[in-house]
C-alpha positions in Angstrom: -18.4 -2.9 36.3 -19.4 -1.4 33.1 -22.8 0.5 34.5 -24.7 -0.1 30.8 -24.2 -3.3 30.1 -23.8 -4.9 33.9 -20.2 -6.3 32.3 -17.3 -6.4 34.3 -14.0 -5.3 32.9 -13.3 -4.6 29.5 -15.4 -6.0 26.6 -14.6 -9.2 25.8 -13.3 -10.0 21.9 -12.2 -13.8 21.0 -11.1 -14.1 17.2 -11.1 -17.2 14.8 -8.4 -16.8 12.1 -7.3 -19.3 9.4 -4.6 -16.7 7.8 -2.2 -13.9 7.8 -4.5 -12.0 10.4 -4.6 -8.5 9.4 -7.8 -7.5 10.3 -7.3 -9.4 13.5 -4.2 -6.9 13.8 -6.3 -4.0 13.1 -8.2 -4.7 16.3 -4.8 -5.2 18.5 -3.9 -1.7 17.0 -7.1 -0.5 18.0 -7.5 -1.4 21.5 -3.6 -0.5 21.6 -4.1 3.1 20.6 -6.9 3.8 23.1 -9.4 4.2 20.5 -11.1 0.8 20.6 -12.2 0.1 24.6 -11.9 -4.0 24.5 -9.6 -6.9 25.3 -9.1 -9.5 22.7 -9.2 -12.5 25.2 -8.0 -15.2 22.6 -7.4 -16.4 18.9 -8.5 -19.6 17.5 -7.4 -21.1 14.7 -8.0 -24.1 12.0 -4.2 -23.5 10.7 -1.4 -24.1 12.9 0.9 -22.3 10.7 -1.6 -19.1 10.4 0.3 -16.0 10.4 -2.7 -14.4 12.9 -1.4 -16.9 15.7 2.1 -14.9 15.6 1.0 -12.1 15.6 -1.6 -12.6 18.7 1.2 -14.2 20.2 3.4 -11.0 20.0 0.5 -9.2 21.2 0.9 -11.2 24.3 -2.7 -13.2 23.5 -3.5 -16.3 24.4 -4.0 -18.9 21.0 -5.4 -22.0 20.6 -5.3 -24.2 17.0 -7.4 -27.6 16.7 -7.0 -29.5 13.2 -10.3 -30.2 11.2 -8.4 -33.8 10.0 -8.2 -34.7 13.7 -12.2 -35.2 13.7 -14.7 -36.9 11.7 -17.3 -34.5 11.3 -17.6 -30.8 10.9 -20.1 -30.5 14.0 -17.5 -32.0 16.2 -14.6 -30.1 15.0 -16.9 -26.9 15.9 -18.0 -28.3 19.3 -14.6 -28.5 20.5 -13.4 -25.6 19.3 -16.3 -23.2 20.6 -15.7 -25.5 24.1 -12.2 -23.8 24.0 -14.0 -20.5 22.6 -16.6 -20.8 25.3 -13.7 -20.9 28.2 -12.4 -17.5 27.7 -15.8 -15.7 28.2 -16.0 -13.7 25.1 -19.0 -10.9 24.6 -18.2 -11.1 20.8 -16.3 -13.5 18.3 -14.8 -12.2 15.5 -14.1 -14.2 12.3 -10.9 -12.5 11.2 -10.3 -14.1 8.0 -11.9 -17.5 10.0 -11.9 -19.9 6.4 -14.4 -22.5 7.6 -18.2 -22.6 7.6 -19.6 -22.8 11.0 -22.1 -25.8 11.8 -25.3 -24.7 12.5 -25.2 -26.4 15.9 -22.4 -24.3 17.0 -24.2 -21.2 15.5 -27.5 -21.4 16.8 -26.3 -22.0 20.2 -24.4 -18.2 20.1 -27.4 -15.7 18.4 -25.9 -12.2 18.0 -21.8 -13.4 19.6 -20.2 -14.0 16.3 -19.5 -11.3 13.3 -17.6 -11.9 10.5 -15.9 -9.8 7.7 -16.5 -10.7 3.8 -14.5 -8.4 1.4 -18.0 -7.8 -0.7 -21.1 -5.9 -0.5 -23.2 -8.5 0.4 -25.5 -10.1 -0.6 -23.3 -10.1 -3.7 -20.1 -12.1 -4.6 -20.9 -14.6 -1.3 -17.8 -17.6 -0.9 -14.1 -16.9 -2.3 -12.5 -15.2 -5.1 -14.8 -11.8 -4.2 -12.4 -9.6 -6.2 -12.5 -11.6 -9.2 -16.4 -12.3 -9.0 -16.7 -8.6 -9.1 -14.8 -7.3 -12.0 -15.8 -10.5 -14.1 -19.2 -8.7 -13.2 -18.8 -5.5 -14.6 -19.1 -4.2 -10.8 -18.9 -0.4 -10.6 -18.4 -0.6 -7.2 -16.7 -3.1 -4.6 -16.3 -3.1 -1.0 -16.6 -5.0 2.7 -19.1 -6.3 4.6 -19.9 -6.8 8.6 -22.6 -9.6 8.9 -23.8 -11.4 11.8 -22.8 -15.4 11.5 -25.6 -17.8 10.7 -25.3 -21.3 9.3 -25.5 -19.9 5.5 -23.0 -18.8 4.0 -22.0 -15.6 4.1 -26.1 -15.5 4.7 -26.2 -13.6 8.0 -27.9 -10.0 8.8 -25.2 -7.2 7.9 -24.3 -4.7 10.2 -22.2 -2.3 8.0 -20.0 -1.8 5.2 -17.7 -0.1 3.2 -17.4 0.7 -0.4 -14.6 1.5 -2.9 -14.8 2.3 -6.4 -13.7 -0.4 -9.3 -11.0 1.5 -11.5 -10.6 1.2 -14.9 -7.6 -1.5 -15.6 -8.0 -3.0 -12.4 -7.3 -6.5 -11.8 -7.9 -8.6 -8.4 -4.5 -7.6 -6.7 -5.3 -3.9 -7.0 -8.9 -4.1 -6.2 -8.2 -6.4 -3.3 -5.7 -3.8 -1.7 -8.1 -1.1 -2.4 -10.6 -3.1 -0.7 -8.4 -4.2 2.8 -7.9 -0.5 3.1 -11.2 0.2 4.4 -12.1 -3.4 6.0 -9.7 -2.4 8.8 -11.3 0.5 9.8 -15.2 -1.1 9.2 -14.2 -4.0 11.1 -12.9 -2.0 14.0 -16.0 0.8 14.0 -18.5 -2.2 14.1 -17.5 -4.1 17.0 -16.9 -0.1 18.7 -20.7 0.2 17.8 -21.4 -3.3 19.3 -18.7 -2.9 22.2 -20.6 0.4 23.6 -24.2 -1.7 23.3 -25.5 0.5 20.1 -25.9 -2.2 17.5 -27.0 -5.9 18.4 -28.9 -9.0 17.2 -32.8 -9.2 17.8 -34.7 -11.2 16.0 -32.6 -11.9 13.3 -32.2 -8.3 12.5 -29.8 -5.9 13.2 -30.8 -3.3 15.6 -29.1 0.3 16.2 -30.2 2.3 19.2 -32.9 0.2 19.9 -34.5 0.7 16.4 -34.5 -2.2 13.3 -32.1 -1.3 10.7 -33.2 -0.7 7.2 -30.1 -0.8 5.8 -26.6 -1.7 6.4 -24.5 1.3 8.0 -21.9 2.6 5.6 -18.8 3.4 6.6 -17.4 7.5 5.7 -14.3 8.6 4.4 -14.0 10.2 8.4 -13.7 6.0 9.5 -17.3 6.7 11.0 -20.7 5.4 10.2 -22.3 7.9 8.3 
């Protein structure tokens, strides 16, 4: 029994994962080295082809994958797959590259359990094609974002993130790399943060130590929260 939180065992981590999984990766490495103190309890997925399945799979995770053609409506796609998300107990779901806007049903019915990973600074560049958005917008600087899920779009309260330059003669398959280089190690400080019970969900804001944050945590060139 974890004495602060009343949990028993290991904090619990479930991921959703549409894709090649590399920030759901970064987690297993995490918890694998010791420096992350959490079990990821299972992966879901929209894509039964999604590279993230293999490599929970080789991690010795349990997977799941339900197919969004096999049901009529978004809000029953999401209430089956959170019934399957539901049964493994998780204290926190991660959307690790998870492609599909949650139902606000489905949302609503979890405040402050799921986090999700955006490669902007939010609030700009919401949706897909961040990279491009940004250096067709004369960004200076680029970067990743940790948000709490709500029904909106890329809408939620942000927890943290990290920022990277934009270089002259960049295009969108540099800046991206650049980019994935430090959403890894934001993704994997902000659920240690939430893990050990110092940042959570109250009132739709984000709350560190007790205290409403003012702004998003920004992630140093140390991998810590400055």
């Amino acid at each position: 029994m974890d004495p602060a939180s009343g949990r028993a065992g290991p904090f619990r981590i479930a991921a959703l994962a549409s894709g090649r999984g590399s920030n759901l990766q970064a987690l297993i490495d995490a918890i694998a080295a010791g420096t992350l103190d959490a079990r990821i309890v299972g992966v879901f997925s929209d894509r039964p082809g999604a590279a993230a399945l293999e490599r929970a799979a080789a991690a010795g995770i349990e997977t799941a994958t339900l197919r969004p053609k096999d049901f009529d409506a978004r809000v029953e796609f999401d209430r089956a797959m959170f019934e399957r998300v539901d049964a493994v107990r998780p204290d926190l779901v991660v959307c690790a590259g998870y492609m599909r806007l949650i139902s606000a049903p489905a949302v609503e019915a979890r405040p402050g359990l799921l986090v999700n990973i955006h490669p902007s600074l939010l609030p700009h560049f919401k949706g897909l094609h961040t990279h491009r958005q940004a250096l067709e917008a004369g960004a200076p600087e680029h970067g990743a974002s940790v948000h709490y899920v709500t029904a909106e779009l890329d809408g939620g309260p942000v927890i943290a993130q990290a920022r990277v330059p934009v270089l002259a003669g960049d295009d969108e398959h540099a800046l991206a790399a650049r980019v994935l280089t430090r959403e890894h190690p934001l993704l994997v400080e902000t659920v240690r943060w939430i893990a050990t019970g110092r940042v959570h969900l109250h009132e739709h804001r984000v709350h560190v130590d007790g205290v409403p944050l003012r702004a998003p945590l920004q992630l140093g060139s140390n991998n810590r929260f400055a």
